[in-house]
C-alpha positions as CSV (number, residue, x, y, z in Angstrom):
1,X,-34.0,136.8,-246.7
2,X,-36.5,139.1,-245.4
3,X,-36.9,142.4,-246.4
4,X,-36.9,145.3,-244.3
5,X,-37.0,149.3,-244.4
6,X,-34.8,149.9,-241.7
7,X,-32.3,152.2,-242.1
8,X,-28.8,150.7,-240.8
9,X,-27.7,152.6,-237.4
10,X,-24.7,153.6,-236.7
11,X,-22.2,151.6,-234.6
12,X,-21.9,152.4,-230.6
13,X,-19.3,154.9,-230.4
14,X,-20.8,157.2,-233.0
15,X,-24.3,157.5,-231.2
16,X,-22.5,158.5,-228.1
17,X,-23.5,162.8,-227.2
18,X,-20.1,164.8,-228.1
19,X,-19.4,167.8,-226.4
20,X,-18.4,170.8,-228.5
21,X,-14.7,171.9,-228.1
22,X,-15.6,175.5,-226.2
23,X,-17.7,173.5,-223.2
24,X,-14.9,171.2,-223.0
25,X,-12.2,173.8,-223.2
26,X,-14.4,175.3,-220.2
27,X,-15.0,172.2,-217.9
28,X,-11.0,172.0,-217.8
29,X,-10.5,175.5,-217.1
30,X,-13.2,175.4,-214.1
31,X,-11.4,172.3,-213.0
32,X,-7.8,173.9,-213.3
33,X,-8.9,176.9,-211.8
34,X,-9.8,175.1,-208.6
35,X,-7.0,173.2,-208.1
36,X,-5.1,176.5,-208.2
37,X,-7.1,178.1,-205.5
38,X,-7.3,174.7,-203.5
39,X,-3.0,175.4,-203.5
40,X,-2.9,179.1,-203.2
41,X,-5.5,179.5,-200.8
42,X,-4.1,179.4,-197.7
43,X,-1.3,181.8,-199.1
44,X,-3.5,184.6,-200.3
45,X,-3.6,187.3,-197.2
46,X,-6.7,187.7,-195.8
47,X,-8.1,191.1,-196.2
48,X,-7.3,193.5,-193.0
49,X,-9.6,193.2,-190.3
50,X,-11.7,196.6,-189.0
51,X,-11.5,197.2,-185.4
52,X,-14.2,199.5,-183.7
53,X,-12.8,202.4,-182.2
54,X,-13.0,201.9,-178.7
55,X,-10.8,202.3,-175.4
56,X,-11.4,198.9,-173.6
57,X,-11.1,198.8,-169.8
58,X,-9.4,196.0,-167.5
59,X,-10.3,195.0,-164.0
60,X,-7.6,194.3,-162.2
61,X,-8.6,192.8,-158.6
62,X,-5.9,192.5,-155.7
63,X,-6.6,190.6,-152.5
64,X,-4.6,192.1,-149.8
65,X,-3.3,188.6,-147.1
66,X,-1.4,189.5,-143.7
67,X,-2.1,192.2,-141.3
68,X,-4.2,194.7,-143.6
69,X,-5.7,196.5,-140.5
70,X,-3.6,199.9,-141.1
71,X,-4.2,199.9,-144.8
72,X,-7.2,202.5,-145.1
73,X,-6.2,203.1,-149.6
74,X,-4.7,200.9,-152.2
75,X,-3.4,202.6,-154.7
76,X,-1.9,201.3,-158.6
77,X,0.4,203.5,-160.1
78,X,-0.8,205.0,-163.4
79,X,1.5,206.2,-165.6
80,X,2.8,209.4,-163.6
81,X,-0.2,209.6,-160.9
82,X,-1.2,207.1,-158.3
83,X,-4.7,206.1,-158.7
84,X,-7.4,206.7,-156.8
85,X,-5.5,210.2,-155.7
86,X,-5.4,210.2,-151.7
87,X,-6.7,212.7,-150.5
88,X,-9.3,212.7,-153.5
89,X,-8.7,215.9,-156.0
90,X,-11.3,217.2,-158.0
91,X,-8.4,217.7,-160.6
92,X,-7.4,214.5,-161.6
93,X,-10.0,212.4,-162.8
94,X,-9.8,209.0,-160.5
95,X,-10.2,205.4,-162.1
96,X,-13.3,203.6,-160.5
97,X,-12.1,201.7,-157.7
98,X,-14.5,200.0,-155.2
99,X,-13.4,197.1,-152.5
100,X,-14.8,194.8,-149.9
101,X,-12.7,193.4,-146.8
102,X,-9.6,192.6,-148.3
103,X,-10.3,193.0,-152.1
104,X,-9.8,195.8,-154.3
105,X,-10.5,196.1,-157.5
106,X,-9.3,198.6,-160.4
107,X,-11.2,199.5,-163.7
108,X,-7.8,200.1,-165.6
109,X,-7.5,201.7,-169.4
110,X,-4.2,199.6,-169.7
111,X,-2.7,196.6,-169.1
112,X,0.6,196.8,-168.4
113,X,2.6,193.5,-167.3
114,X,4.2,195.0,-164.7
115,X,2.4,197.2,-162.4
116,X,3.3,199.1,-158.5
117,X,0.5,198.9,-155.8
118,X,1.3,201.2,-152.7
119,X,-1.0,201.0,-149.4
120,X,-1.8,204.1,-147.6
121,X,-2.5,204.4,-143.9
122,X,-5.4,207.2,-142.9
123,X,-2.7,209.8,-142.8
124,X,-2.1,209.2,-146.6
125,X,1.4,208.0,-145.8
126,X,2.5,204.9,-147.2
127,X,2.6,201.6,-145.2
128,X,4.0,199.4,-147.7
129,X,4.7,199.6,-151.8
130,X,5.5,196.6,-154.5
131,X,5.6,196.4,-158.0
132,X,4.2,193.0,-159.7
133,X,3.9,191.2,-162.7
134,X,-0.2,191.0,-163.8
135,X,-0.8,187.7,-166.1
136,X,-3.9,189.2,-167.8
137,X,-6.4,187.1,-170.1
138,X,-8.2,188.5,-172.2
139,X,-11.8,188.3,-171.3
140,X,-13.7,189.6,-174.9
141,X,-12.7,191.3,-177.9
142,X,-9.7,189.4,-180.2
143,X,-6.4,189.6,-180.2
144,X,-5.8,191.6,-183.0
145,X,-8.0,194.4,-182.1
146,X,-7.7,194.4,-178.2
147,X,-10.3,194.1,-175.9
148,X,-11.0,193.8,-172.2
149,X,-8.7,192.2,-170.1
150,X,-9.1,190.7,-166.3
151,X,-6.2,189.8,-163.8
152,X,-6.1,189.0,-160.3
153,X,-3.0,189.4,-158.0
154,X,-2.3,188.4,-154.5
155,X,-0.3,190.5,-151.7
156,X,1.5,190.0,-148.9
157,X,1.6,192.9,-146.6
């Protein structure tokens, strides 16, 4: 038998690297911990959302269909006044209106759903009046802080 100065090695499973306890102990908690968030997540609230401080406006645009020849003002009723004011008063601030041929258009600080329109002849006196329901989209902003809306409406005179 031949001799040799080898010192005996230990068997397989001691030569493997052990972890100490503690990094162990930590690996588990790291992996428990994201398990828990993985299921709790989508219950945690998100934190409130800051909107900027800001009055948006809305365009509303009405085309006017039928004999519109007498029709020389639209107006839309806003809150207690009728907007632009007919004959124009340096008192009460007007909302910008402009309109070509047939089409008006209102730069609005609300959007109601349901809104009046009344035509006025060149007397001021009203030709015709209805009230309408305005499907608005929302055009920019988000819908948890507002922001500016468009609608179009059609009338029938």
């Amino acid at each position: 038998m031949p001799t040799t100065s080898e010192t005996p090695q230990p068997p397989e499973a001691a030569r493997r690297l052990r972890l100490p306890l503690g990094v162990a102990a930590a690996a588990l908690g790291i992996v428990a911990l994201t398990v828990v968030a993985a299921i709790m997540g989508p219950r945690v609230p998100a934190p409130p959302q800051a909107c900027p401080a800001i009055g948006y406006s809305s365009v509303l645009e009405v085309t006017l269909e039928g004999d519109t020849s007498e029709v020389a003002v639209l107006q839309v009723r806003d809150g207690d006044q009728w907007q632009p004011p007919y004959p124009p008063d340096a008192e009460v601030p007007a909302i910008p209106t402009s309109h070509a041929g047939d089409v008006w258009t209102f730069t609005l600080f609300s959007s109601s759903r349901s809104i009046m329109l009344r035509a006025l002849d060149d007397d001021g006196d009203a030709i015709a009046r209805t009230e309408v329901d305005v499907g608005w989209a929302r055009v920019g902003g988000t819908a948890e802080c507002g922001g500016p809306m468009e609608a179009k409406v059609d009338w029938t005179m």
